[in-house]
N, C-alpha and C positions, 0 to 999 in steps of 0.2 A: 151320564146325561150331558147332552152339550149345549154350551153356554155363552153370554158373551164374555170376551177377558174383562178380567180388572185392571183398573188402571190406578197406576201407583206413580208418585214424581219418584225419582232417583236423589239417592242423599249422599253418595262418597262412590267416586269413580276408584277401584280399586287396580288395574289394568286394562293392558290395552294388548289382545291376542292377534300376534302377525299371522295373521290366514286372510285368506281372497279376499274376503267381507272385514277385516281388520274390526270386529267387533269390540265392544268395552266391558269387562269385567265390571257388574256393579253390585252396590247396595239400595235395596228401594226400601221406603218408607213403611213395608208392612216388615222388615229385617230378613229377607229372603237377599240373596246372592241370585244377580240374575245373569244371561249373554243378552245384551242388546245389541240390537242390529239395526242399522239405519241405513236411508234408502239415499245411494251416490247421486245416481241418474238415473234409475229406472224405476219405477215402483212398483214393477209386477214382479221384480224376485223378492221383496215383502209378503204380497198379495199370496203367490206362492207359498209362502212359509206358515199362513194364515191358513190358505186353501186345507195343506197336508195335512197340518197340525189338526183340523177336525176330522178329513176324513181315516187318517190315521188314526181315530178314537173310532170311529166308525169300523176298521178291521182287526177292533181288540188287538189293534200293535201300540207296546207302551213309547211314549214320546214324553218328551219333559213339559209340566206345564208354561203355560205363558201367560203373559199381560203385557198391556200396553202401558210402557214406560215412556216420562214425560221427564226432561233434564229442565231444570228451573234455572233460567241466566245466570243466578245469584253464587252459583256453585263451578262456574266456567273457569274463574280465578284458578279454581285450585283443581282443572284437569293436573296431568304430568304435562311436559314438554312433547311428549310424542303423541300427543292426543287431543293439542292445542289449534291444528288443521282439521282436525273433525267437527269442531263446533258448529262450523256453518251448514252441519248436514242435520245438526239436533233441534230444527227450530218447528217443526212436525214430530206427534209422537210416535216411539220405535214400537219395535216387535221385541219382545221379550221370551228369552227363555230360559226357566229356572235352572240350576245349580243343581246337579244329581248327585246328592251326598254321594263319598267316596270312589264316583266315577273315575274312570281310567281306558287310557287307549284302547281298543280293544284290537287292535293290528293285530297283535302276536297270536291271541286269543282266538282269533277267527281264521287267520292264514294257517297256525301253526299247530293248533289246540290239541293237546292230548287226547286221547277218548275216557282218562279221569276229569278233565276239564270242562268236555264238552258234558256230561254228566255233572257236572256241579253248575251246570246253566240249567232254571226252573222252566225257562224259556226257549228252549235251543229251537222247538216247533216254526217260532215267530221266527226262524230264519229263512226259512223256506216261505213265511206269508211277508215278507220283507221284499223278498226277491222278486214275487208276482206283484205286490203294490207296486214296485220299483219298475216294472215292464209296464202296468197299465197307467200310472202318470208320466213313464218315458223322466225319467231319471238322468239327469247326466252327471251325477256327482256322487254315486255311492257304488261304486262296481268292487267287481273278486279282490282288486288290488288295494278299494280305498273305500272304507267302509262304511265313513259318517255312524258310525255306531259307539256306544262308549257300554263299558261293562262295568256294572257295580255293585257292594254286597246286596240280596235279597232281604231285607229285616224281616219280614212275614215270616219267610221258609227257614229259617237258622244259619247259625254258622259254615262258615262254608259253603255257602250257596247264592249262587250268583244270579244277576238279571239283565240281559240286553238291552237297551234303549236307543230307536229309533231317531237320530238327530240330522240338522242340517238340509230344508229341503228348497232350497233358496232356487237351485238348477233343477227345477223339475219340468214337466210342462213340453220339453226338449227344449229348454231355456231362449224361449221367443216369445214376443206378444203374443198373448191367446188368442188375435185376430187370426191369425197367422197359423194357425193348429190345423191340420188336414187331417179330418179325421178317416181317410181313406187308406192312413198311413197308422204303421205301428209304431217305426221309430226304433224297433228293438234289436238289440246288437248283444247277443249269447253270451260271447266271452269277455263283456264288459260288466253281465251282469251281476248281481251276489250269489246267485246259485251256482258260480265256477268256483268259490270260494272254497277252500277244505274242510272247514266247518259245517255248510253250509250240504255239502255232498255228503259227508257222513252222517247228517240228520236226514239226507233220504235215503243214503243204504239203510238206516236204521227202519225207516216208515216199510223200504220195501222187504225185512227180512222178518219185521212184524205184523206188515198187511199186504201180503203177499198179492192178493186175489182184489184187492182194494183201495191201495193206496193210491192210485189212480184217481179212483174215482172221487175221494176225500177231498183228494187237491181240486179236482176240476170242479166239484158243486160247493165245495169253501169260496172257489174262487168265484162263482155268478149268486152267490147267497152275497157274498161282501160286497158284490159291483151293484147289487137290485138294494138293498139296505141306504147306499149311497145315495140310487137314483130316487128312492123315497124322500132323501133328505137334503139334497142337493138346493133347494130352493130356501130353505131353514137354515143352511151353511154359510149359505151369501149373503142372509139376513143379518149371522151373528157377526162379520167382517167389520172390524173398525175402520171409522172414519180416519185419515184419510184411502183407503185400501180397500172402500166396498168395489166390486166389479160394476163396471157400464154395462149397459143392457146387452152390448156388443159383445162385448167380453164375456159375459154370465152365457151367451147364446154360444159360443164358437165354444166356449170348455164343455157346455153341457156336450155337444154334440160331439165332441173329441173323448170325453169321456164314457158315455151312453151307447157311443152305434154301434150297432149290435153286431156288424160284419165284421168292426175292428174289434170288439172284445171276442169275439170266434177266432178272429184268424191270429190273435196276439195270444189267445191259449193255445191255437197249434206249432206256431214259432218256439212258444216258453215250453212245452210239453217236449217239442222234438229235440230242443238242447239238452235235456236230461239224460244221465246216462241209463239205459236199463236194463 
């Protein structure tokens, strides 16, 4: 069910992760480890990260939970040195997202995965519903090469058994104001996306040596059952957006309509269908 986040202060900066967003490893006051991320200049790759993160609930692809994290002055002292430049970006609250116990790269695991490997993933399906999220919000930050994905034990399914998680969607949107979204455009570019991946290919030889007469067709009404689910709830989405990060009436109207038309979700399933090998 989705919700609005919680919002927790932050109580011990634990690091500072050199990536584009140079986020801060923390501790918040409910004792969860979280990645915060705060907005340089822009606040629609926030907004962004907010957007995904529901409707990524919305196509049963797992994503780490979040809340909105608040840094209290009183704690500024005792950043590190290399995190003592960020302060003036913490005076609005971030985007939060939790700590995936034992999470770990998932590079190797998705480029290079054995076929015992990729069989020790509960989830290896959700790479394939990864690939098509990633073509219908126009993604530019999770392709074959670079994954934004982390891999970590499954505790539900037992030992040895692992689960993907969807991370990182700060560049999505085709990373521009959503004034600025044509939805006459797909945006989508094949062999930037996850499904060139080798992971990612051997979970559809797999679909098609198993649903020979059908796996077509699974993909294609997965894929407008997830988009019709969203557009049910698209106005519920925007409601749950924290302050500062709710969408303008502008904004909530340009995504709706970049995300909804109905020519661009056609012709972005015939682009993503005819990348596939078959």
């Amino acid at each position: 069910m989705l919700k609005p986040p919680d919002t927790y202060r932050v109580r011990t900066i634990r690091d500072i992760i050199e990536t584009a967003h140079r986020p801060l490893l923390v501790m918040a006051e409910n004792g969860e480890i979280y990645y915060l991320k705060y907005a340089r200049h822009q606040l629609y790759e926030l907004k962004c990260e907010w957007i995904c993160h529901y409707l990524l609930k919305l196509w049963n692809i797992p994503t780490p939970d979040t809340a909105l994290l608040t840094v209290p002055p009183e704690i500024f002292s005792t950043f590190p040195a290399a995190a003592q430049s960020i302060i003036r970006f913490l005076q609005r609250p971030a985007f939060g997202s939790k700590l995936i116990q034992g999470a770990i790269d998932s590079s190797d695991f998705i480029q290079q995965g054995s076929p015992a490997e990729l069989a020790s993933l509960t989830n290896s399906d959700d790479l394939l519903w990864i690939a098509l999220f990633d073509a219908w919000v126009s993604n530019d930050d999770r392709r074959a090469s670079h994954h934004n994905l982390v891999v970590a034990p499954d505790t539900i399914s037992g030992k040895g058994r692992f689960k993907c998680w969807a991370i990182d969607h700060a560049f999505t949107f085709t990373s521009q104001p959503f004034e600025q979204l044509d939805h006459n455009e797909t945006y989508f570019s094949y062999n930037a996306n996850l499904s060139q991946a080798a992971a990612t290919r051997a979970t559809l030889n797999r679909w098609q040596e198993q649903r020979p007469l059908w796996w077509e067709s699974e993909l294609k009404d997965g894929y407008y059952l997830r988009i019709a689910n969203c557009h049910q709830q698209f106005a519920f989405i925007c409601s749950l957006l924290p302050e500062p990060y709710q969408l303008s009436e502008s904004e909530q109207t340009h995504l709706f309509y970049f995300l909804f038309c109905r020519k661009r979700i056609s012709s972005l399933w015939d682009e993503f269908f005819a990348s596939l090998p078959h």
